[in-house]
Every structure is written in C-alpha cells, then in structure tokens.
Z-matrix of the N, CA and C atoms (Angstrom, degrees):
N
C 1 1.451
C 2 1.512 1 107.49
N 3 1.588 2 110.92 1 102.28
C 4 1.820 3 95.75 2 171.62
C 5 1.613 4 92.00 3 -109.36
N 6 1.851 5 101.29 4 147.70
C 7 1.072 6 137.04 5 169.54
C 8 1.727 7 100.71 6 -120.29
N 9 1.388 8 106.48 7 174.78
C 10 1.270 9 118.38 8 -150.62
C 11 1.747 10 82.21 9 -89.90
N 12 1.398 11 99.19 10 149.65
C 13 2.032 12 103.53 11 -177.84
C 14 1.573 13 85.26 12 -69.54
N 15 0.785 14 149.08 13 -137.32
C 16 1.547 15 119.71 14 -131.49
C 17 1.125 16 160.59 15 -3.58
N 18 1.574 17 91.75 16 -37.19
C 19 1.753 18 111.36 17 171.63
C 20 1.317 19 92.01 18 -84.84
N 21 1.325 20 143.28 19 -14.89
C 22 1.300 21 127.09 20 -178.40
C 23 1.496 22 111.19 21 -85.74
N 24 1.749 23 124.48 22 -46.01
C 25 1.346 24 140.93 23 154.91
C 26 1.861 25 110.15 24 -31.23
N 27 1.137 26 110.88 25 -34.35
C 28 1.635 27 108.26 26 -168.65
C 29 1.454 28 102.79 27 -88.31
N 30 1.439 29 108.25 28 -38.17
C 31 1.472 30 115.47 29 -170.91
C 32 1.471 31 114.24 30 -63.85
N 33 1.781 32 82.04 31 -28.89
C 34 2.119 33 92.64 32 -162.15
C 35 1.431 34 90.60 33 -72.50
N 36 1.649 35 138.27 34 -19.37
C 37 1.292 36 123.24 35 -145.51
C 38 1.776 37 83.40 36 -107.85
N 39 0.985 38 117.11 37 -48.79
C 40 1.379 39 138.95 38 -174.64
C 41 1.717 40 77.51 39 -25.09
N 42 1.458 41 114.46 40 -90.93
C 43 1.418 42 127.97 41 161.43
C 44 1.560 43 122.06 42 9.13
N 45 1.343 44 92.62 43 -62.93
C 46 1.596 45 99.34 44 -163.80
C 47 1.310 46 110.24 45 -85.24
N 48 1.300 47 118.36 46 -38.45
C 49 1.642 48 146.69 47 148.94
C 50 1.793 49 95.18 48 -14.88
N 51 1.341 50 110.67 49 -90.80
C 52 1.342 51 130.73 50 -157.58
C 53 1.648 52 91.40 51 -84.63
N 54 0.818 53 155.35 52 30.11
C 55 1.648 54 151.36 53 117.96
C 56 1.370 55 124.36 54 -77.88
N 57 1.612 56 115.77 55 3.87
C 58 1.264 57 117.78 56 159.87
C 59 0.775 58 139.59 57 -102.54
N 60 1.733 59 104.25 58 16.88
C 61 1.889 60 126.55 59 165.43
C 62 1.231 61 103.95 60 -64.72
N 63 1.431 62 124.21 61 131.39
C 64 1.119 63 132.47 62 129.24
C 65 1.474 64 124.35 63 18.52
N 66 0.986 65 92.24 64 -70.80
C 67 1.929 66 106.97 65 178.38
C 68 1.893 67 115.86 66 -69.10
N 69 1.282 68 97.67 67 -50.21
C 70 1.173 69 106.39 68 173.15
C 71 1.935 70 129.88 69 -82.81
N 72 1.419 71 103.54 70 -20.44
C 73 1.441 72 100.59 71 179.85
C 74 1.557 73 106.83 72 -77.00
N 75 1.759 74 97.44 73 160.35
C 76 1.381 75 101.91 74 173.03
C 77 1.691 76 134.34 75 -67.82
N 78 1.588 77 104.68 76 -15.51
C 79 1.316 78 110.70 77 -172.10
C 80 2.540 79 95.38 78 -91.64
N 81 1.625 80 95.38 79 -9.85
C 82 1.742 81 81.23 80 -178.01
C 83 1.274 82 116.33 81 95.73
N 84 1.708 83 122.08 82 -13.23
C 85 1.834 84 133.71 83 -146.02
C 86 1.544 85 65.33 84 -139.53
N 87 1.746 86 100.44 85 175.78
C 88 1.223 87 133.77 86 -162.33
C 89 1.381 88 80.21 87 -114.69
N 90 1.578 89 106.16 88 131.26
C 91 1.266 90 115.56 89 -173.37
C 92 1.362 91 84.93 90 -113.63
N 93 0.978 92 150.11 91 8.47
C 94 1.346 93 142.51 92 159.55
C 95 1.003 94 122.08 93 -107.59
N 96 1.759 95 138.73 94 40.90
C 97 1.342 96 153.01 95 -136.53
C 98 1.876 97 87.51 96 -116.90
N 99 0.796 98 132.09 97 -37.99
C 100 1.421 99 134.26 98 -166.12
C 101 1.675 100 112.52 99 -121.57
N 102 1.477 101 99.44 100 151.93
C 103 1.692 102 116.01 101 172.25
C 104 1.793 103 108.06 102 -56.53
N 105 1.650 104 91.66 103 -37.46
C 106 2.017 105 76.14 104 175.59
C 107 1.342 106 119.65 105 -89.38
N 108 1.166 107 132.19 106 7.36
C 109 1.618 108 159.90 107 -167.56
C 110 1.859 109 96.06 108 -87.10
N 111 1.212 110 77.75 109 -42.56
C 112 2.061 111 93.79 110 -166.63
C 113 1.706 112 87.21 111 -67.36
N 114 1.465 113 97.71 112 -74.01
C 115 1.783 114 111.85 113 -171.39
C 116 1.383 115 131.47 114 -51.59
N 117 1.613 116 93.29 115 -10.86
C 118 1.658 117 106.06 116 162.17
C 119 1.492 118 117.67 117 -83.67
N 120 1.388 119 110.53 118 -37.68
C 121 1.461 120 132.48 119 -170.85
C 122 2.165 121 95.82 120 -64.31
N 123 1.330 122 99.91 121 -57.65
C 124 1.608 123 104.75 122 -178.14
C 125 1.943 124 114.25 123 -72.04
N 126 1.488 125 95.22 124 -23.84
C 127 1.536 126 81.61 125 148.14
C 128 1.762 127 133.10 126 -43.44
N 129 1.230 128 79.70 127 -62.22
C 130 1.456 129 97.34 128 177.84
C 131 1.610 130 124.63 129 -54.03
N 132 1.060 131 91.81 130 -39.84
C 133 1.956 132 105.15 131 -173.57
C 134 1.210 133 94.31 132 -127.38
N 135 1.191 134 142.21 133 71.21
C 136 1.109 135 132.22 134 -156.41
C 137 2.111 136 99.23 135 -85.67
N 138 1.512 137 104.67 136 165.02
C 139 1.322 138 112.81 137 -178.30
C 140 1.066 139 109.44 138 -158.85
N 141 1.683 140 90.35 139 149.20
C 142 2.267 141 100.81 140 -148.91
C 143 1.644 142 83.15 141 -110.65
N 144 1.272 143 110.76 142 148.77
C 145 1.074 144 147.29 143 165.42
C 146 1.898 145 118.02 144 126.90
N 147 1.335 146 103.88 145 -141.43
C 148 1.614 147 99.44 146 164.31
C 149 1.513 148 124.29 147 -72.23
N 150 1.760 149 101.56 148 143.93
C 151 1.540 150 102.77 149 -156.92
C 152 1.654 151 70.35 150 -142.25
N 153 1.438 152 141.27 151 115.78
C 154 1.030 153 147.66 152 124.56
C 155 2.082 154 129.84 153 -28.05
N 156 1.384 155 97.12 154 -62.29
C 157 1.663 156 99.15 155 174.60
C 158 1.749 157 92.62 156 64.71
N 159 1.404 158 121.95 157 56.78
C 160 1.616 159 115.47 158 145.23
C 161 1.323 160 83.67 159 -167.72
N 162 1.815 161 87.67 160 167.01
C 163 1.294 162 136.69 161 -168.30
C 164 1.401 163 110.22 162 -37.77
N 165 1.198 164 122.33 163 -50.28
C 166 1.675 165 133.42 164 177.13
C 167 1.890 166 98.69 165 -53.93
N 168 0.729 167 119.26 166 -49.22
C 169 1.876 168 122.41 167 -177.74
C 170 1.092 169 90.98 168 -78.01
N 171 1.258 170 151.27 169 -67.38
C 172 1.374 171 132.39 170 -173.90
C 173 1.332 172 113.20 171 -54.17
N 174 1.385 173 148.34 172 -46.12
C 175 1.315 174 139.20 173 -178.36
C 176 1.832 175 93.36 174 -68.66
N 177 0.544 176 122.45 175 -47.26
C 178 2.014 177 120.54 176 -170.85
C 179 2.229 178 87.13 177 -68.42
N 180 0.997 179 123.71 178 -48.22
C 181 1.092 180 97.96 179 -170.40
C 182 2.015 181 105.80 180 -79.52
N 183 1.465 182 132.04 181 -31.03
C 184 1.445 183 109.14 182 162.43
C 185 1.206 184 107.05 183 -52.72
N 186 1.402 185 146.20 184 -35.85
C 187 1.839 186 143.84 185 -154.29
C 188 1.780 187 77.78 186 -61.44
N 189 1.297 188 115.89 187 -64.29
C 190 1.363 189 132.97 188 -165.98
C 191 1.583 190 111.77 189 -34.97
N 192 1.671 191 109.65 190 -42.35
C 193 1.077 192 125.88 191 -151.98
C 194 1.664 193 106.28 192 -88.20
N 195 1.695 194 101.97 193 -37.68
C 196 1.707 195 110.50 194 153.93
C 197 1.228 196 133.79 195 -57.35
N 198 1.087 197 119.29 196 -30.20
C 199 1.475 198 132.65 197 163.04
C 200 1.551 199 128.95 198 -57.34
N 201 1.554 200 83.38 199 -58.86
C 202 1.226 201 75.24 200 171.58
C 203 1.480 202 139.44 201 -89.86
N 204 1.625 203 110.56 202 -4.02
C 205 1.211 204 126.35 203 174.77
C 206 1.825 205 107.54 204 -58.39
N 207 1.704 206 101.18 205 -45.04
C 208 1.787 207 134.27 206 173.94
C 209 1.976 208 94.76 207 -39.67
N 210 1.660 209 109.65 208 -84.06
C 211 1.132 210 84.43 209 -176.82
C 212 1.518 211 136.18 210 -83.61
N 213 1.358 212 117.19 211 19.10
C 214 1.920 213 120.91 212 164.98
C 215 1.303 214 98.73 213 -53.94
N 216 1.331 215 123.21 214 -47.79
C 217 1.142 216 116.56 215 -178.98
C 218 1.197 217 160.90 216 -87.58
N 219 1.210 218 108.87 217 -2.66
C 220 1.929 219 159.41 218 148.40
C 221 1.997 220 94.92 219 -33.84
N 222 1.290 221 98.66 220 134.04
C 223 1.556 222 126.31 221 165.93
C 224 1.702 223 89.60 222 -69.07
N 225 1.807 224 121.78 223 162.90
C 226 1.441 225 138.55 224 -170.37
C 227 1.682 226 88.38 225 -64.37
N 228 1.465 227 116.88 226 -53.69
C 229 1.783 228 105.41 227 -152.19
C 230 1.728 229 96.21 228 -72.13
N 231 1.623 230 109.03 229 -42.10
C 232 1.995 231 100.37 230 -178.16
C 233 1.172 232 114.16 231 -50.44
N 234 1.664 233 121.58 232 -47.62
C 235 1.423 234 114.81 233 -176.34
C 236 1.877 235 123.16 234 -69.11
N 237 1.319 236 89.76 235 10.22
C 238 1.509 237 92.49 236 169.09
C 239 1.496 238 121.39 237 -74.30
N 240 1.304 239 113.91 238 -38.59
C 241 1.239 240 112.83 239 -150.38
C 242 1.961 241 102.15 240 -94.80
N 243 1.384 242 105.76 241 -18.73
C 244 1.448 243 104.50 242 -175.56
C 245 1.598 244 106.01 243 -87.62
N 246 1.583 245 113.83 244 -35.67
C 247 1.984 246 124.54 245 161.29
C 248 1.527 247 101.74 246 -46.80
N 249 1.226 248 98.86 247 -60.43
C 250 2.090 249 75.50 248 -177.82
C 251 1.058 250 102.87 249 -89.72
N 252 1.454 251 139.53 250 55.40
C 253 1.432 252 133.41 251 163.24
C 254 1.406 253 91.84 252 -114.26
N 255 1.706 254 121.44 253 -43.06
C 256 1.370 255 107.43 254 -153.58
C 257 1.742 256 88.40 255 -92.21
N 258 1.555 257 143.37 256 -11.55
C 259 0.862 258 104.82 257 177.23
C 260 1.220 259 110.82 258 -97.97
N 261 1.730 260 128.78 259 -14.20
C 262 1.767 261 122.29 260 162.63
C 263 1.471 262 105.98 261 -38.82
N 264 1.670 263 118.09 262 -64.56
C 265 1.588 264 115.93 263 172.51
C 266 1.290 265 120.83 264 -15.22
N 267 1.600 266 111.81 265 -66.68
C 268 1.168 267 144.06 266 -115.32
C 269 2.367 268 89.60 267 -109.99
N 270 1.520 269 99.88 268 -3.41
C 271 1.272 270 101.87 269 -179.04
C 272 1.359 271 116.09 270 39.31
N 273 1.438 272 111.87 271 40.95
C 274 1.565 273 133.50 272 165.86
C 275 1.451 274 119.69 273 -40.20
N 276 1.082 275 142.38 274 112.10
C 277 1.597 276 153.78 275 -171.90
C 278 1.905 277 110.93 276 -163.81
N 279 1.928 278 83.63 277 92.19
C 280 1.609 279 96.39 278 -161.81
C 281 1.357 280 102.76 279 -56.71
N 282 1.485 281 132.15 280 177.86
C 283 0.892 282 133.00 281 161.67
C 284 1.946 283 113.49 282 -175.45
N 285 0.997 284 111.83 283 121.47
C 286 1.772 285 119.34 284 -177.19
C 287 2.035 286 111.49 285 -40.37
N 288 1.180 287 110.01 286 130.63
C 289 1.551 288 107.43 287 166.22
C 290 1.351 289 118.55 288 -166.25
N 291 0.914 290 106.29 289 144.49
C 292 1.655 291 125.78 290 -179.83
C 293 1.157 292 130.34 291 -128.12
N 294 1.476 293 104.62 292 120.21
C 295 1.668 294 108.74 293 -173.94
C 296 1.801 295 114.68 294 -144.52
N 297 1.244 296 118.41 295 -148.00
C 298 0.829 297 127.88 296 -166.43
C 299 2.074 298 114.34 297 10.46
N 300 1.417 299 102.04 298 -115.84
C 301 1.593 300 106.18 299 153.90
C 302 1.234 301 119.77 300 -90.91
N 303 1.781 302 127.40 301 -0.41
C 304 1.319 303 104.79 302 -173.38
C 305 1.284 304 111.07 303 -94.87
N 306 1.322 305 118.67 304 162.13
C 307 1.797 306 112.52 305 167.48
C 308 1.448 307 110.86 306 -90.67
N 309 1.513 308 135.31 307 -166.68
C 310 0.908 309 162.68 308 116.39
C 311 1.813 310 90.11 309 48.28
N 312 1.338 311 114.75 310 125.56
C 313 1.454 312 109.95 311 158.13
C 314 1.605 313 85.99 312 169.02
N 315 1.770 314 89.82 313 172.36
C 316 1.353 315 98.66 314 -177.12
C 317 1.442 316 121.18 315 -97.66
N 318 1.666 317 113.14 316 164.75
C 319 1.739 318 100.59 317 -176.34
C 320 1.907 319 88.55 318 -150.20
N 321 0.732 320 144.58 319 177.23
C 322 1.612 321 144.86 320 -142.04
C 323 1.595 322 119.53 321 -164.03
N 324 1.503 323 100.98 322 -33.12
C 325 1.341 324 115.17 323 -179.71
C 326 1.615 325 117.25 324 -114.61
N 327 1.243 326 131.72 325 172.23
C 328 1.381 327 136.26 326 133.77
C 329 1.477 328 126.45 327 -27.15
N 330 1.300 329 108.63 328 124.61
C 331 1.793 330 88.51 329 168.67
C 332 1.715 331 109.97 330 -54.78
N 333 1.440 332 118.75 331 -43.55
C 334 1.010 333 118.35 332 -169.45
C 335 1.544 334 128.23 333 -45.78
N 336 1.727 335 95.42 334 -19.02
C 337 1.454 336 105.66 335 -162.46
C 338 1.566 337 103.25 336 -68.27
N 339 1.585 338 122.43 337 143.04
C 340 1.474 339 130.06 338 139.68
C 341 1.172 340 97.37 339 19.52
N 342 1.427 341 131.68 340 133.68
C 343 1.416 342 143.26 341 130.47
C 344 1.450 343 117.61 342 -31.73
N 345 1.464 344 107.22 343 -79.47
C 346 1.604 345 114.88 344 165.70
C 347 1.806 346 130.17 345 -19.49
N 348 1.620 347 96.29 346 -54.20
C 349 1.181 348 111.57 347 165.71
C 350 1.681 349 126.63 348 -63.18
N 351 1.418 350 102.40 349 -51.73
C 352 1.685 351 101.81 350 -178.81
C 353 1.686 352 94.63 351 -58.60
N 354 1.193 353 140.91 352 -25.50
C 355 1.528 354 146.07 353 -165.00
C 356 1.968 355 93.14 354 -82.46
N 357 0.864 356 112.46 355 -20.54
C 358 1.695 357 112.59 356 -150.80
C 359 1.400 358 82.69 357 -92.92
N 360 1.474 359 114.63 358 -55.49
C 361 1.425 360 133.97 359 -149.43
C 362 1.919 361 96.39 360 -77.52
N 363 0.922 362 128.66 361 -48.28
C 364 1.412 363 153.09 362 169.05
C 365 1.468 364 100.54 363 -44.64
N 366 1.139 365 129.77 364 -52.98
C 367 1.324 366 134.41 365 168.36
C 368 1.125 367 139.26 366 -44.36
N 369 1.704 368 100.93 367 -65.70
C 370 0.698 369 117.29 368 167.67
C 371 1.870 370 125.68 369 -76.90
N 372 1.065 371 120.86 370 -6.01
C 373 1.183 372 127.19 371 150.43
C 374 1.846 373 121.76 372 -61.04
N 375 1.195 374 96.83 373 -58.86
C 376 1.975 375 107.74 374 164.73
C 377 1.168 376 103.06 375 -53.00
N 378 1.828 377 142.25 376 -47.74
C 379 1.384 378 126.38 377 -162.16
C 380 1.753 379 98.99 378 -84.61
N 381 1.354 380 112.77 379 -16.55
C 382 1.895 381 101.06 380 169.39
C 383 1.143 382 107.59 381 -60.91
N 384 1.039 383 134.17 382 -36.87
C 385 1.514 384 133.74 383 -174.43
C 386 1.588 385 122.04 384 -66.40
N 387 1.350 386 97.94 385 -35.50
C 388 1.493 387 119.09 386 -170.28
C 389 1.950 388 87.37 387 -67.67
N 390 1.434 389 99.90 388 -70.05
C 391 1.049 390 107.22 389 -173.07
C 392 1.523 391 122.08 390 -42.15
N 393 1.719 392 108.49 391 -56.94
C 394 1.240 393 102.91 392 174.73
C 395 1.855 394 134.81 393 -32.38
N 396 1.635 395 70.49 394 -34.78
C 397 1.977 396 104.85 395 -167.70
C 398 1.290 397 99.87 396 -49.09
N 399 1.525 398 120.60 397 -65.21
C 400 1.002 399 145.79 398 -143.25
C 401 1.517 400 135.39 399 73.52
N 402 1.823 401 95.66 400 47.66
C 403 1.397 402 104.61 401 -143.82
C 404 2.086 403 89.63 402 -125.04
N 405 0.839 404 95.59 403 24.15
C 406 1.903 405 95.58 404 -165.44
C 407 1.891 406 90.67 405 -50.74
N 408 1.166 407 117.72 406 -40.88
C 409 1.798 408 120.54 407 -179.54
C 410 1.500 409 99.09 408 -50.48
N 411 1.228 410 130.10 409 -3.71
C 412 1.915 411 132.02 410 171.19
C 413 1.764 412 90.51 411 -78.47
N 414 1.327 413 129.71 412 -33.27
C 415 1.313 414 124.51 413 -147.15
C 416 1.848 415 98.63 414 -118.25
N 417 1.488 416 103.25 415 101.77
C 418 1.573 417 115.74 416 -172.32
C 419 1.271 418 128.39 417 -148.53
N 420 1.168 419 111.56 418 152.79
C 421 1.774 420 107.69 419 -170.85
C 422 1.287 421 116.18 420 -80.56
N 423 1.201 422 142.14 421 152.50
C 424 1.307 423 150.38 422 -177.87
C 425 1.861 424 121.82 423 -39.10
N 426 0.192 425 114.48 424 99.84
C 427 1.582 426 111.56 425 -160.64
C 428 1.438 427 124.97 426 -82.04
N 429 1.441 428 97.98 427 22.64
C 430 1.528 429 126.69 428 156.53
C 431 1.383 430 128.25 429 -88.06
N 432 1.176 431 118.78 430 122.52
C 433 1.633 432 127.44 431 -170.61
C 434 1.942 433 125.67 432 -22.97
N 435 1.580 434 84.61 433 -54.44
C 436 1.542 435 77.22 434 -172.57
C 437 2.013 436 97.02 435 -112.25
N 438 1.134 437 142.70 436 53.24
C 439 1.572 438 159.65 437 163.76
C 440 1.013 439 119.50 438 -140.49
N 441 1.552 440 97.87 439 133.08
C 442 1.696 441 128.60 440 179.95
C 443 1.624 442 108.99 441 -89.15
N 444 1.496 443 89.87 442 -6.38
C 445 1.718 444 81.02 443 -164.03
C 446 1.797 445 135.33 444 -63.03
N 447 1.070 446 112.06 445 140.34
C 448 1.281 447 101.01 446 -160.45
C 449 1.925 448 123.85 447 -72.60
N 450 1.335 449 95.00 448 139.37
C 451 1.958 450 96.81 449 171.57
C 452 1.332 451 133.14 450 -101.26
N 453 1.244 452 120.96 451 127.47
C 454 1.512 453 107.90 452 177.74
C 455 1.712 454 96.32 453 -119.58
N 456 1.473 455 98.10 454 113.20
C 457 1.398 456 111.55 455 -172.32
C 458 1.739 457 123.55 456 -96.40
N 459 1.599 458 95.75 457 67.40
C 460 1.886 459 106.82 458 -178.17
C 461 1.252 460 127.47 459 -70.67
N 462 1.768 461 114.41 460 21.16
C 463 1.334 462 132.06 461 -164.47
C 464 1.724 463 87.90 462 -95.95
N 465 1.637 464 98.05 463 135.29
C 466 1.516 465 123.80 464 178.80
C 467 1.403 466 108.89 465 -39.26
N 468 1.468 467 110.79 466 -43.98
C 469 1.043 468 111.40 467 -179.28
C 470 1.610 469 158.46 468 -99.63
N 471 1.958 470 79.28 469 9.50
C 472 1.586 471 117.60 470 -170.67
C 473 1.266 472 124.09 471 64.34
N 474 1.635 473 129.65 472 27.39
C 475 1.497 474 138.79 473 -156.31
C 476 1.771 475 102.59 474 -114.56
N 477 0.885 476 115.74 475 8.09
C 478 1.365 477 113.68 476 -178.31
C 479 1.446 478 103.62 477 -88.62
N 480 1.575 479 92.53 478 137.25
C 481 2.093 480 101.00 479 -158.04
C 482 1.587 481 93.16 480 -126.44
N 483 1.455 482 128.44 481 -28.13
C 484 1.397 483 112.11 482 -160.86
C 485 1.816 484 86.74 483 -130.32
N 486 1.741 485 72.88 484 164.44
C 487 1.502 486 97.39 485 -163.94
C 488 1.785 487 93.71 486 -74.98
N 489 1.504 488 148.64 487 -61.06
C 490 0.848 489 148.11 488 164.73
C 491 1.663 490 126.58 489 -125.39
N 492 1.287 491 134.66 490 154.64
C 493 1.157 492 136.89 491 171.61
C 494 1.758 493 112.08 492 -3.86
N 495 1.045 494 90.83 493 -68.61
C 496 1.314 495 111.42 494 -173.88
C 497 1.391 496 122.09 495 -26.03
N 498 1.547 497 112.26 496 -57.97
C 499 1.525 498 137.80 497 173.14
C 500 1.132 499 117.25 498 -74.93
N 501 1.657 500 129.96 499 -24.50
C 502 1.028 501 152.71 500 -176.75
C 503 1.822 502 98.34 501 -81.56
N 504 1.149 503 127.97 502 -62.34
C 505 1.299 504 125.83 503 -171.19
C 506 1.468 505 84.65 504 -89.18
N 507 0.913 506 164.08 505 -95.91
C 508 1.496 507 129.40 506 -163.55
C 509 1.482 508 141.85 507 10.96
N 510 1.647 509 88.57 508 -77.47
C 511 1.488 510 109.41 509 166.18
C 512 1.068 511 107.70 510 -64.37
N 513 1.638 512 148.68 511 -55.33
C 514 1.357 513 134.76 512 163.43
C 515 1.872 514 106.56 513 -30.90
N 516 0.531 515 109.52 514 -46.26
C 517 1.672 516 107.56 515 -168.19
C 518 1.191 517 100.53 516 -81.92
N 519 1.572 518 152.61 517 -31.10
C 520 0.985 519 139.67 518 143.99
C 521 1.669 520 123.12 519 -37.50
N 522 1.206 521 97.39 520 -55.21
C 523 1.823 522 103.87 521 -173.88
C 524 2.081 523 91.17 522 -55.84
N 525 0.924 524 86.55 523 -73.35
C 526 1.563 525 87.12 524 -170.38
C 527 1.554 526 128.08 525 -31.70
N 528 1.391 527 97.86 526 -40.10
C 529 1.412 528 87.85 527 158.25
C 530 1.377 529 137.30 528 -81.45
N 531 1.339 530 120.50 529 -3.73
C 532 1.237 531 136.61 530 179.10
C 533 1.582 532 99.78 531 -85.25
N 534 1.193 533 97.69 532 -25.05
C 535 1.884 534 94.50 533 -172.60
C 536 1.557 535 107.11 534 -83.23
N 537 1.702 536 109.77 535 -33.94
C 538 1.547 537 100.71 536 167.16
C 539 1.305 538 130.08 537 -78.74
N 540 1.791 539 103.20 538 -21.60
C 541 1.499 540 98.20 539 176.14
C 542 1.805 541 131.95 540 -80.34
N 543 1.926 542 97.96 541 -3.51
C 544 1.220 543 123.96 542 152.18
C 545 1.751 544 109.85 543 -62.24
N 546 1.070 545 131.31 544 -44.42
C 547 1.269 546 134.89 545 -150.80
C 548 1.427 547 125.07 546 93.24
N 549 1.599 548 114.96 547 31.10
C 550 1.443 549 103.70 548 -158.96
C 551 2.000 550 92.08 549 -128.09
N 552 0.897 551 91.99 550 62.03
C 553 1.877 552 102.13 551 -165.54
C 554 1.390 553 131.17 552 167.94
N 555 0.921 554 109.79 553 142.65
C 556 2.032 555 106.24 554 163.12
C 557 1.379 556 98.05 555 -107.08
C-alpha cells in the first residue's frame, strides 16, 4: 500500500502517538504521563513550529491521543464525521511547504497553532487519504490477545496483524505451544 510520505509520516506518528496508552504501551503505564515523555516522543517525530513544553500541552496533546486512538477504529463512513471535526476545529486551510530536509508535503495550520492541534490537523489530513483510499482495513489493532496497540498495516499485502515484533513472536509462541500440546509438532 503506498500513500503519499506524509500521509505515511502522520500515520506512523498517529501510531506511535496512540501506543502510549496505557493499554497499548509496552511498559502497561502511560508513557505519556510527563512533559519529558512528550519531548522524548517529538524527538522522535519531531514538529516545527510552536512547542510550549508544559503541562497544559501535554493534557491537550493525550485529549489528542484519545481521539485519535477513537477514530483508528471507526468503519470509512464513522470516521468521517470526527476528520472533518478535527480539521473544521482545527481551522484547516491546506497548503504545500518545504523546509528543513523535507520536500514537498502538506501542513493545514499555522506554525503558531497549538501543538495538539497541528497533531489533530496532521491526522486528520493522513486519515482523508485513508479514507479517500478506501483503505481504513490499513488502520488496526494489534491482533494479540491481551494489546490495544495500534497497526498501520502498509504491507503490499495487507497481512500485518501485530503492533510490533514483540506481540507478534509472542503469539507465535503461544500458537506453538498449543500445536504441541495438541500433538501436532515437536
């Protein structure tokens, strides 16, 4: 499945974003409990414009993080109505830019705008696409027993079931033993 590197960049963060629930992270705790939790996270995905670094942006960016976890999981027509909610909110007015190392991609807001928001707005720009696609079955939960964590499945062939390795060889190691304690294996 190729989508445009942006919509793929938003999705991947979207991802990483909403794997720091509670439910879904690997440590079980809210890995997004703290201002340096946040500043580790934007390391990673980092994002240009205004960056506050307190408590008020961190609670607006988990609100962010519920939301969007809310529509990953939405059928193509439900996730319509909350995508143009966050970018009506979000006073969305796309427009082309290029900076740092990246080329060409889209951005919707002000730099000035909210953190939370350029994240909302960003999103919801990547899930038009999805949607347009008709591809929301790219956007799925982990498919390991006890994880919420979220999948974005860009494999050619749409077969990607777990959120990372981790859950993936797990559940392999579960099946397997079920297959020997059937008798159907060494």
């Amino acid at each position: 499945m190729h989508f445009a590197p942006d919509t793929e960049e938003s999705l991947e963060f979207v991802v990483a974003l909403g794997n720091t629930d509670p439910g879904a992270s690997r440590s079980g705790a809210d890995e997004l409990a703290t201002v340096d939790e946040l500043s580790a996270l934007l390391a990673r995905y980092p994002y240009t414009g205004r960056i506050d670094h307190d408590e008020a942006e961190l609670r607006d960016v988990q609100q962010t993080r519920t939301r969007l976890r809310q529509v990953w999981f939405l059928d193509r027509d439900d996730a319509v109505e909350p995508v143009n909610r966050m970018l009506r909110d979000g006073k969305a007015l796309p427009y082309l830019a290029r900076h740092d190392t990246l080329d060409w991609h889209l951005h919707a807001t002000v730099p000035e705008a909210p953190l939370a928001e350029r994240m909302r707005v960003e999103a919801a720009l990547a899930l038009t696409d999805v949607i347009r696609m008709n591809e929301m079955v790219r956007l799925r939960m982990c498919a390991a027993d006890d994880c919420t964590g979220l999948v974005l499945d860009l494999s050619r062939n749409g077969s990607k079931r777990f959120c990372g390795i981790r859950c993936g060889n797990r559940m392999n190691m579960v099946a397997f033993r079920e297959r020997r304690a059937a008798g159907g294996g060494a």
